[in-house]
Biopython code that builds the backbone (N, CA, C, O; Angstrom):
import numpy as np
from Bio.PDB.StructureBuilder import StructureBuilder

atoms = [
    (1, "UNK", "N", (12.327, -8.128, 7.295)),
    (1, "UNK", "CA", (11.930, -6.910, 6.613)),
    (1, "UNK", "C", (10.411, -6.812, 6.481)),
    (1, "UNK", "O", (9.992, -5.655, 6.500)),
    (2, "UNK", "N", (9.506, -7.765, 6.352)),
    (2, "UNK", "CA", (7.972, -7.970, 5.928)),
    (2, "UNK", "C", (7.833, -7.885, 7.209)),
    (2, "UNK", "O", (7.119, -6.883, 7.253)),
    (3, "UNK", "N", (7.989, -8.199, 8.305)),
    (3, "UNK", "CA", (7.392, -7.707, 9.403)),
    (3, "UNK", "C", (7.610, -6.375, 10.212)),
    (3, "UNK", "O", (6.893, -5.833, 11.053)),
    (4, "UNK", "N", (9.120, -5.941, 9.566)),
    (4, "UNK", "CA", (8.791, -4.653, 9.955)),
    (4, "UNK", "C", (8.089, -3.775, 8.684)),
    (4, "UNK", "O", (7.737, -2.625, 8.946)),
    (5, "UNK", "N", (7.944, -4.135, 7.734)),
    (5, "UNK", "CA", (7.333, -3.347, 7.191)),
    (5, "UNK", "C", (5.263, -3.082, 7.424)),
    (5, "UNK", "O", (4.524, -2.115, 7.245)),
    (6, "UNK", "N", (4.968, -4.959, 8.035)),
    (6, "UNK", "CA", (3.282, -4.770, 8.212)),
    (6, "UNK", "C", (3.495, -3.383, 10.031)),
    (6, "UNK", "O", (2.572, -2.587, 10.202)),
    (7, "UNK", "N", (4.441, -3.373, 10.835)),
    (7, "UNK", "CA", (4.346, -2.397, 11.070)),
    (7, "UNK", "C", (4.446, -1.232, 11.109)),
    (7, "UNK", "O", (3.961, -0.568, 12.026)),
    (8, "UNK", "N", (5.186, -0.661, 9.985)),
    (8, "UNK", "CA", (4.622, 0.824, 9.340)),
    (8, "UNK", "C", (3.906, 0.645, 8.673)),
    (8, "UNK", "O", (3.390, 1.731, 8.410)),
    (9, "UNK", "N", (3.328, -0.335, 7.984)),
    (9, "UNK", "CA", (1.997, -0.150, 7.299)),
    (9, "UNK", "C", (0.981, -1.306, 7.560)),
    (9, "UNK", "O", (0.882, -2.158, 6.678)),
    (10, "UNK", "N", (0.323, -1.404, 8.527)),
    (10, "UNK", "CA", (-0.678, -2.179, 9.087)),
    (10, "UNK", "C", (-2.074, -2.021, 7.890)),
    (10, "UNK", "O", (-2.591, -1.202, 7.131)),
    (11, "UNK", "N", (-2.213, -3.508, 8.396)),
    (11, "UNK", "CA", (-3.543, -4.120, 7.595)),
    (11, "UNK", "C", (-4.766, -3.242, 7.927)),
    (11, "UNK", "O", (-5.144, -3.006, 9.074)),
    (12, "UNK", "N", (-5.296, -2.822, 6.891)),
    (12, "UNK", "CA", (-6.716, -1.889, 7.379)),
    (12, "UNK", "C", (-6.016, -0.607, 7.284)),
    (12, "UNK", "O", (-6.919, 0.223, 7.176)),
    (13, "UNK", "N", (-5.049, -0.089, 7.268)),
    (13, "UNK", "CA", (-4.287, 1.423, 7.278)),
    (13, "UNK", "C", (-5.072, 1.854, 6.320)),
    (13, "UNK", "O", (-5.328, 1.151, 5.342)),
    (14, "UNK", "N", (-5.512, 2.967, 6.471)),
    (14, "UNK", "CA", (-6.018, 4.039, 5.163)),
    (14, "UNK", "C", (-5.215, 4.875, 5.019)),
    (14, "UNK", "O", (-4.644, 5.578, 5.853)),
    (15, "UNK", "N", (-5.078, 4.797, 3.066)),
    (15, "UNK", "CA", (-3.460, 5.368, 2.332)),
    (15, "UNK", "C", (-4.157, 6.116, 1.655)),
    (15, "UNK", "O", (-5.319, 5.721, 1.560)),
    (16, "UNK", "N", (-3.838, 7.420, 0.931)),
    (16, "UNK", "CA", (-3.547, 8.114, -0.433)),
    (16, "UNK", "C", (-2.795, 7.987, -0.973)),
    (16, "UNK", "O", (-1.686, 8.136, -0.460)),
    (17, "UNK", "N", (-2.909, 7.646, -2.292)),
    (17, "UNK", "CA", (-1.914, 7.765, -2.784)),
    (17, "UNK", "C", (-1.535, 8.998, -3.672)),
    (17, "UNK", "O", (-2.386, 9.587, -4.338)),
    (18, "UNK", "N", (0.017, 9.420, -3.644)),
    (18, "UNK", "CA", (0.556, 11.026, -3.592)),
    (18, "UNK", "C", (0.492, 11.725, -4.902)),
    (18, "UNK", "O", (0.670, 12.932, -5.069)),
    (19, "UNK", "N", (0.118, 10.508, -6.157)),
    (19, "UNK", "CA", (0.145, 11.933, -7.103)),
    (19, "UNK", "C", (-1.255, 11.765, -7.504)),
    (19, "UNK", "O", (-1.516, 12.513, -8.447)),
    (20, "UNK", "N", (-2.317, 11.001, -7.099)),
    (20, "UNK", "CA", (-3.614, 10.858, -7.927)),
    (20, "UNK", "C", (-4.869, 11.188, -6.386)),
    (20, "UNK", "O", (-6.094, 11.066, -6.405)),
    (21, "UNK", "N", (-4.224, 11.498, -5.537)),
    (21, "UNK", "CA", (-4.817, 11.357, -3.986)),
    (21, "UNK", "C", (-6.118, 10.655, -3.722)),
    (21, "UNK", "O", (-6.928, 10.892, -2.826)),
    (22, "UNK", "N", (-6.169, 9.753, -4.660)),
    (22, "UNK", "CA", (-7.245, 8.508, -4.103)),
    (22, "UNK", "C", (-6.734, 7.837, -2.961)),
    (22, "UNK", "O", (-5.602, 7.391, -2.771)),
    (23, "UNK", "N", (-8.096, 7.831, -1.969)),
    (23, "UNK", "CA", (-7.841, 6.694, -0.917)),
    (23, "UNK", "C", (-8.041, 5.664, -0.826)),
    (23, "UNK", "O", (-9.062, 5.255, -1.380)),
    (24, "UNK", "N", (-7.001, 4.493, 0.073)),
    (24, "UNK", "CA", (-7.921, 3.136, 0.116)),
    (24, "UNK", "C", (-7.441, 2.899, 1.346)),
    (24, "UNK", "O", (-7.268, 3.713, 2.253)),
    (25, "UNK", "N", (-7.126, 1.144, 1.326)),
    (25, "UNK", "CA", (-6.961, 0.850, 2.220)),
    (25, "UNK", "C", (-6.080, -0.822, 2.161)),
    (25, "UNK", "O", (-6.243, -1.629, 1.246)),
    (26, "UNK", "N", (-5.566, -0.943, 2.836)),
    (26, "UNK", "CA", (-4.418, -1.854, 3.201)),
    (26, "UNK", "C", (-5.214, -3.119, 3.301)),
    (26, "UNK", "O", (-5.907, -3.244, 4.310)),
    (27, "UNK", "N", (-5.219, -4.168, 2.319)),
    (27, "UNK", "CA", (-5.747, -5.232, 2.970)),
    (27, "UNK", "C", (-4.930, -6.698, 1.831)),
    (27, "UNK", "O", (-4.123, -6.539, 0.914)),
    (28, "UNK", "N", (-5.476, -7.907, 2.307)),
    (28, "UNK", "CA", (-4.492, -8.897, 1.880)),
    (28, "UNK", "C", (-4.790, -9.587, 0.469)),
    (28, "UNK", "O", (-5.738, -10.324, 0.201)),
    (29, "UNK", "N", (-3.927, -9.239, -0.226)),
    (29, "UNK", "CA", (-4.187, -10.637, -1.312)),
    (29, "UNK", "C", (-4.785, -11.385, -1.842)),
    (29, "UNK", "O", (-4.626, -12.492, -1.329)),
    (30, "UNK", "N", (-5.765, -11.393, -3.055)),
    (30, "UNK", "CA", (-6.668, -13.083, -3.183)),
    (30, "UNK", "C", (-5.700, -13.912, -3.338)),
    (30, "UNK", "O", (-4.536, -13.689, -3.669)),
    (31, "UNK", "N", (-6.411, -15.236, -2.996)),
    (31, "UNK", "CA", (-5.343, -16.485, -3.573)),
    (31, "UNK", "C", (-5.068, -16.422, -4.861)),
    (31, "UNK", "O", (-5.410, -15.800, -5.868)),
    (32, "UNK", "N", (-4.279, -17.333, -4.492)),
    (32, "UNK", "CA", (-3.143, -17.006, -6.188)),
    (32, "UNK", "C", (-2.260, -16.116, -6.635)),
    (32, "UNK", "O", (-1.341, -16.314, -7.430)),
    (33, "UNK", "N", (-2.652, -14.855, -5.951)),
    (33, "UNK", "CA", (-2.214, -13.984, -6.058)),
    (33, "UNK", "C", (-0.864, -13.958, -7.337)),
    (33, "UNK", "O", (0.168, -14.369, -6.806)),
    (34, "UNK", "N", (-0.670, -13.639, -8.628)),
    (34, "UNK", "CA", (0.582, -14.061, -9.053)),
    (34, "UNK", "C", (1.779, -13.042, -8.431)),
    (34, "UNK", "O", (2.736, -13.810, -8.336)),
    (35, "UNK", "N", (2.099, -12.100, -8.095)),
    (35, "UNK", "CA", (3.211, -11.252, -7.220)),
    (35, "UNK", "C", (3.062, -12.219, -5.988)),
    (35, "UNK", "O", (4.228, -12.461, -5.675)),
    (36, "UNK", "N", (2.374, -12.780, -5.276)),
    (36, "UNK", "CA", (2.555, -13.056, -3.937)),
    (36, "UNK", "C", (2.830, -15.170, -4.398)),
    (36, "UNK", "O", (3.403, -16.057, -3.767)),
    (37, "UNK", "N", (1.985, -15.177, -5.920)),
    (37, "UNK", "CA", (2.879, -16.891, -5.633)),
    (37, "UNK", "C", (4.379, -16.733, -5.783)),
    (37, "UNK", "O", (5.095, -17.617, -5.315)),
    (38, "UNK", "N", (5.021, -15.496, -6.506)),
    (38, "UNK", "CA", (6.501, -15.567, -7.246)),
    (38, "UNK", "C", (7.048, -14.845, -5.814)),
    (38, "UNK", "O", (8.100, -15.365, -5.440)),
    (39, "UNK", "N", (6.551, -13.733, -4.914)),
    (39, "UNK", "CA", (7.708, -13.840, -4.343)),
    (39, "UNK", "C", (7.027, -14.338, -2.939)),
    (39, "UNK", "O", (7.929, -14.204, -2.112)),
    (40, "UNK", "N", (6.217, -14.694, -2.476)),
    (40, "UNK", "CA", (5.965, -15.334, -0.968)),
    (40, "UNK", "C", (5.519, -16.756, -1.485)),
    (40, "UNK", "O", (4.570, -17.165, -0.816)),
    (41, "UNK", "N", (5.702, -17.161, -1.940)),
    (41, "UNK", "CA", (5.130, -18.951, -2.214)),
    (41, "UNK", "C", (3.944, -19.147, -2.288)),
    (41, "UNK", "O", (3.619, -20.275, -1.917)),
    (42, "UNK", "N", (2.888, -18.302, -2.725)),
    (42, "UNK", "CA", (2.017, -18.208, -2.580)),
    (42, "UNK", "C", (1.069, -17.883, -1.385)),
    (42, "UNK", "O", (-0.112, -18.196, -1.535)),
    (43, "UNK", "N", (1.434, -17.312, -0.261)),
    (43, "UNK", "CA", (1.089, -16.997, 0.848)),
    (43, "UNK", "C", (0.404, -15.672, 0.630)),
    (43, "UNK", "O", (0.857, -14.667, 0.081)),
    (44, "UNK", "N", (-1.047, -15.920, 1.296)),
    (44, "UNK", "CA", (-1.930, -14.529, 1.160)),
    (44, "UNK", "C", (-1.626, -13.507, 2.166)),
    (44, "UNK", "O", (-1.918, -13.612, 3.358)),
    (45, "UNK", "N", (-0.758, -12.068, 1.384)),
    (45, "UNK", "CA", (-0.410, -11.405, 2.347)),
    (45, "UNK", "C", (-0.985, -10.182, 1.870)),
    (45, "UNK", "O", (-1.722, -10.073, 0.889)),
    (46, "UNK", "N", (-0.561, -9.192, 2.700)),
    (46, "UNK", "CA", (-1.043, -7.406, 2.080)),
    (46, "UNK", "C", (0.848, -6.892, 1.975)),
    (46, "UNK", "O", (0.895, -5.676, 1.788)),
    (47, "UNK", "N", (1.752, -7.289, 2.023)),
    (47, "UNK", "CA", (3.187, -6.717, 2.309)),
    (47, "UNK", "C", (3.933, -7.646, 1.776)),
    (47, "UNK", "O", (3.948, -8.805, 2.190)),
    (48, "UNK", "N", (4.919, -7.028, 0.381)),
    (48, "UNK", "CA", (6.205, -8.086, 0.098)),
    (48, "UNK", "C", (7.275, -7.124, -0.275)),
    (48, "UNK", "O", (7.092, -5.910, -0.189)),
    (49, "UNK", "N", (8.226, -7.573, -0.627)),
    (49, "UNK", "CA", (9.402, -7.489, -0.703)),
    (49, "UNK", "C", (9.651, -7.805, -2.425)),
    (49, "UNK", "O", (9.392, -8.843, -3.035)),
    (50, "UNK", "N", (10.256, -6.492, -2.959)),
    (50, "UNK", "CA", (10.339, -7.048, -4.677)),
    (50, "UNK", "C", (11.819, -7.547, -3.937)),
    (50, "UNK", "O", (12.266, -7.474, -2.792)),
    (51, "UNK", "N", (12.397, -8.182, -5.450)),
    (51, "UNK", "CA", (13.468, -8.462, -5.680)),
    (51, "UNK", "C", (14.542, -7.524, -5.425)),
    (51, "UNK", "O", (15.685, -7.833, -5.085)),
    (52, "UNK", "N", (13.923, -5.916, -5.684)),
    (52, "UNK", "CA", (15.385, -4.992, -5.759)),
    (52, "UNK", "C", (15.252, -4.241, -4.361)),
    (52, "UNK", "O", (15.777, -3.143, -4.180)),
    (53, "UNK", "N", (14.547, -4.877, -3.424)),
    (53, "UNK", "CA", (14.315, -4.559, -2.177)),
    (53, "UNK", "C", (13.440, -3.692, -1.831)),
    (53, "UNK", "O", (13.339, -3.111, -0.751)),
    (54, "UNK", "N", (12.700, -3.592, -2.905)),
    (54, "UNK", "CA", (11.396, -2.027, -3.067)),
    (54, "UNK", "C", (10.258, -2.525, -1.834)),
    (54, "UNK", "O", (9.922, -3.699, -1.990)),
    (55, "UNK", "N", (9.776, -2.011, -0.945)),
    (55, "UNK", "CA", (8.346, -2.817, -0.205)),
    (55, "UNK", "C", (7.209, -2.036, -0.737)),
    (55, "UNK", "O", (7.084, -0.813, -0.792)),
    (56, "UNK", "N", (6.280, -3.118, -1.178)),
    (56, "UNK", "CA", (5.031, -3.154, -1.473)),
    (56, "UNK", "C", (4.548, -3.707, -0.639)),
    (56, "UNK", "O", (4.869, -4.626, 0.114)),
    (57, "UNK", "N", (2.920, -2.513, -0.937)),
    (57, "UNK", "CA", (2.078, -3.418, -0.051)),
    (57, "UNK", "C", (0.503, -3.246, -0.675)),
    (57, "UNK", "O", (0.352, -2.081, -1.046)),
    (58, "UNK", "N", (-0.407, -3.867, -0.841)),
    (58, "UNK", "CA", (-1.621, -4.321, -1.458)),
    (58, "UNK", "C", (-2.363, -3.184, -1.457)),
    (58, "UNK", "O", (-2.501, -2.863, -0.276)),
    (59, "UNK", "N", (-2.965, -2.334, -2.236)),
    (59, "UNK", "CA", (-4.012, -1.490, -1.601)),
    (59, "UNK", "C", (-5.153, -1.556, -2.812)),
    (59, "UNK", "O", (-5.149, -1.667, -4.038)),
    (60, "UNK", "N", (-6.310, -1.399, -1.553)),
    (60, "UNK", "CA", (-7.986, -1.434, -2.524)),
    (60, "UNK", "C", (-8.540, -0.100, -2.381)),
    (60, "UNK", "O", (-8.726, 0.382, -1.264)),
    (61, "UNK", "N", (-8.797, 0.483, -3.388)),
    (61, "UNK", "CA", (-9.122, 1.776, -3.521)),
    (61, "UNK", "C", (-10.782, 1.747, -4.264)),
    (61, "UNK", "O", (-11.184, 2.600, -5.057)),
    (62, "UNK", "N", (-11.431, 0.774, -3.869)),
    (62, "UNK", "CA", (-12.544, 0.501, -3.919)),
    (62, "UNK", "C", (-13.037, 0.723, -5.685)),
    (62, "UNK", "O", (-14.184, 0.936, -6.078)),
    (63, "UNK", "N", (-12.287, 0.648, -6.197)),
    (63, "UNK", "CA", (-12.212, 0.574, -7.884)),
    (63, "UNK", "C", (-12.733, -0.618, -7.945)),
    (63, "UNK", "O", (-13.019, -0.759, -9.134)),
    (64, "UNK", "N", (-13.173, -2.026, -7.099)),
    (64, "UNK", "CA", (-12.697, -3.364, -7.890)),
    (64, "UNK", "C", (-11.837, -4.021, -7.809)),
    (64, "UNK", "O", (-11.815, -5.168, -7.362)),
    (65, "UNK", "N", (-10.810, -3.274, -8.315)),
    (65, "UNK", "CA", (-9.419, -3.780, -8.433)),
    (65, "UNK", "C", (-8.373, -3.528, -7.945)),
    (65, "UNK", "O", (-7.484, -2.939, -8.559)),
    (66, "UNK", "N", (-8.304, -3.817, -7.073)),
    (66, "UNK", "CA", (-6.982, -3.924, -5.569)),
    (66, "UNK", "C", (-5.446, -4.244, -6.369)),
    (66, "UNK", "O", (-5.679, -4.993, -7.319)),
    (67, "UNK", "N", (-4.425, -4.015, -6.307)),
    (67, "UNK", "CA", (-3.455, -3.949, -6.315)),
    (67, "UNK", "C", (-2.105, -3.636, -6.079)),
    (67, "UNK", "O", (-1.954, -2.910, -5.096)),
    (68, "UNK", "N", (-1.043, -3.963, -6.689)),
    (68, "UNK", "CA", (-0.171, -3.782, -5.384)),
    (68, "UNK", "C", (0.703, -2.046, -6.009)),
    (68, "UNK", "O", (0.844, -1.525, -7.115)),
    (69, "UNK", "N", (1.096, -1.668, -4.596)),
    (69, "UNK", "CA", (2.078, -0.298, -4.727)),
    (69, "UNK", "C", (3.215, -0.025, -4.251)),
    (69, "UNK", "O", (3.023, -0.138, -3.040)),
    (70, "UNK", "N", (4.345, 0.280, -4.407)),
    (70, "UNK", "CA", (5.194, 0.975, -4.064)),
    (70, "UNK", "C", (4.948, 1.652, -2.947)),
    (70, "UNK", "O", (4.283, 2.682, -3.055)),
    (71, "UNK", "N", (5.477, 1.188, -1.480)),
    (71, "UNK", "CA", (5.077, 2.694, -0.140)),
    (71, "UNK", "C", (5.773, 3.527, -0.829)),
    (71, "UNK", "O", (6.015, 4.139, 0.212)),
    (72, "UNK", "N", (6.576, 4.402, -1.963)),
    (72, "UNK", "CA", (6.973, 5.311, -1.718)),
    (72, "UNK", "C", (6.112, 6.267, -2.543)),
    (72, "UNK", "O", (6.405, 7.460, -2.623)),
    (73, "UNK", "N", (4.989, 5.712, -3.191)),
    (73, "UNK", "CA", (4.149, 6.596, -3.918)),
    (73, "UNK", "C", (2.619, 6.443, -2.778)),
    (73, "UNK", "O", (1.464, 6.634, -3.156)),
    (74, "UNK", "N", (2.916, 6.172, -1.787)),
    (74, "UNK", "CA", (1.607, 6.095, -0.508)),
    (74, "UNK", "C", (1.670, 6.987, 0.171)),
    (74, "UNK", "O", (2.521, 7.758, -0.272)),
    (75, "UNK", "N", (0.897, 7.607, 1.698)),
    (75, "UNK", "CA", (0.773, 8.304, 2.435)),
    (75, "UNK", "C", (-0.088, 8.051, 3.184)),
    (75, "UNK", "O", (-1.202, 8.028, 2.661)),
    (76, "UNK", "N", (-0.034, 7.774, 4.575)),
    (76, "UNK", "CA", (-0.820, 7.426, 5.901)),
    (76, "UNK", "C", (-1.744, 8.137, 5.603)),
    (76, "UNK", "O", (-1.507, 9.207, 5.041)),
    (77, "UNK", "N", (-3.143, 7.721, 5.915)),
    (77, "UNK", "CA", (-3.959, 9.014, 5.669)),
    (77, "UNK", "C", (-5.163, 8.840, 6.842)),
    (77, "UNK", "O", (-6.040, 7.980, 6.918)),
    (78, "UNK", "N", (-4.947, 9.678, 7.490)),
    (78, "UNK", "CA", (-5.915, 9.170, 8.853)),
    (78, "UNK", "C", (-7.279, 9.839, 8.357)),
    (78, "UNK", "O", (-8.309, 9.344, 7.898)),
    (79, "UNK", "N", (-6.860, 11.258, 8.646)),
    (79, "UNK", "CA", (-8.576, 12.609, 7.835)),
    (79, "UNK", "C", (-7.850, 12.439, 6.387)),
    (79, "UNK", "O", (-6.626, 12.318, 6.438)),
    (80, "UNK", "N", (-8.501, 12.414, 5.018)),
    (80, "UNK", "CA", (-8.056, 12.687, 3.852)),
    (80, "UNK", "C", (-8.848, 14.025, 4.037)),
    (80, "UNK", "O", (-9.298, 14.124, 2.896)),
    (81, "UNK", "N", (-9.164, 14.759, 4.486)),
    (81, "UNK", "CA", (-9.492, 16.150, 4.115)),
    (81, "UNK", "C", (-8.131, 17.158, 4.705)),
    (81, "UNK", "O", (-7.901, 18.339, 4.443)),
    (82, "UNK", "N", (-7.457, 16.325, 5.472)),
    (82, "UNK", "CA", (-6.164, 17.436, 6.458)),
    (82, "UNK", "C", (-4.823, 16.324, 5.816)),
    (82, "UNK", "O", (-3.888, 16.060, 6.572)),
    (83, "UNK", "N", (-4.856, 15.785, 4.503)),
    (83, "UNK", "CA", (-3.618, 15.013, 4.153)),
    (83, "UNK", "C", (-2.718, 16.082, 3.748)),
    (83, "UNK", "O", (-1.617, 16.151, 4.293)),
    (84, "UNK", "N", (-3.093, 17.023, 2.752)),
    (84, "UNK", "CA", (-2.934, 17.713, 2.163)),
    (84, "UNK", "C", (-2.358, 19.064, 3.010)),
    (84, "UNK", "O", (-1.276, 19.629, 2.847)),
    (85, "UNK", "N", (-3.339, 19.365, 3.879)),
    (85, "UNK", "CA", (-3.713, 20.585, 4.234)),
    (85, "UNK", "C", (-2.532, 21.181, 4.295)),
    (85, "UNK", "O", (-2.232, 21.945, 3.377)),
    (86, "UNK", "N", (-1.567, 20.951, 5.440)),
    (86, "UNK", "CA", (0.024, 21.142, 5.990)),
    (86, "UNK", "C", (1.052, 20.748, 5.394)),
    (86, "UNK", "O", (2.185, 20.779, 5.873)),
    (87, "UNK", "N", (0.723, 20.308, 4.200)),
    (87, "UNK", "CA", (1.710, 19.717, 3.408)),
    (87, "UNK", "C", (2.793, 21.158, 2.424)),
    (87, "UNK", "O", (2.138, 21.773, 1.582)),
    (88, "UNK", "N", (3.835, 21.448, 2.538)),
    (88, "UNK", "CA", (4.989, 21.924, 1.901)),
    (88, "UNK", "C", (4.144, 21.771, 0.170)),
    (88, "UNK", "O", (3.432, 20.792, -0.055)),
    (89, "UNK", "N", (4.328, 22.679, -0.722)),
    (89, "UNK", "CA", (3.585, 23.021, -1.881)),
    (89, "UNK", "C", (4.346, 22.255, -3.131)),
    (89, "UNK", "O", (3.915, 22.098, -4.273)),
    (90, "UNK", "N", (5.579, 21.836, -2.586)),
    (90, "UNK", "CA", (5.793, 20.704, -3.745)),
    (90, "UNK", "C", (5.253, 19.495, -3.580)),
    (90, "UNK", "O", (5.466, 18.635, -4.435)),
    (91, "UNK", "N", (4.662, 19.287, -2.742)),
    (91, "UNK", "CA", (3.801, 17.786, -2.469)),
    (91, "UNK", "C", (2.185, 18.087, -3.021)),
    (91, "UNK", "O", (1.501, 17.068, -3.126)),
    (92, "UNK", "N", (1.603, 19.229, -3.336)),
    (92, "UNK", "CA", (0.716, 19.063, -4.228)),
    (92, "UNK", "C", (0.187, 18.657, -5.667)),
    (92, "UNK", "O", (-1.011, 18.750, -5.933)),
]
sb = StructureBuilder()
sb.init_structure("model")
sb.init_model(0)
sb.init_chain("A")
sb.init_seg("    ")
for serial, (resi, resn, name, xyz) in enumerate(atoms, 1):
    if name == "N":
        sb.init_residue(resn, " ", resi, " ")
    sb.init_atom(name, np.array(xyz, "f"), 0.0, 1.0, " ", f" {name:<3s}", serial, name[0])
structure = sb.get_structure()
């Protein structure tokens, strides 16, 4: 599942996220990480797997403080000026 998930969401991917449309970007883990010692053994990753099968994956939104998200509150974001643009009006 973690490997198909780093390929829909590759390391370095630039995301928005859908209800606050800040961008970042996909990258891995500090050590220690506590989500990545409890569910990868401590292995520095950007992609896990909760318990109830939810996939997360790491994102730095240049706040500082990188942390982890839910893909289902993310969005690929190649232009963040055209994320939006074509988007159906309940996604605003």
């Amino acid at each position: 599942m973690i490997l198909h998930l780093a390929n829909l969401w590759p390391l370095n991917l630039k995301v928005q996220h859908s209800s606050t449309r800040r961008t970042g970007t996909i990258v891995a883990c500090p050590p220690r990480d506590p989500i990545a010692a409890e569910l990868l053994n401590g292995a520095q990753a950007a992609h896990a797997v909760l318990r109830s099968g939810a996939p997360i994956v790491h994102v730095d939104f240049g706040d500082g403080a990188p942390c982890w998200y839910r893909t289902t509150v993310l969005r690929k974001a190649t232009d963040t000026s055209a994320v939006w643009r074509d988007q159906p009006r309940r996604w605003r």
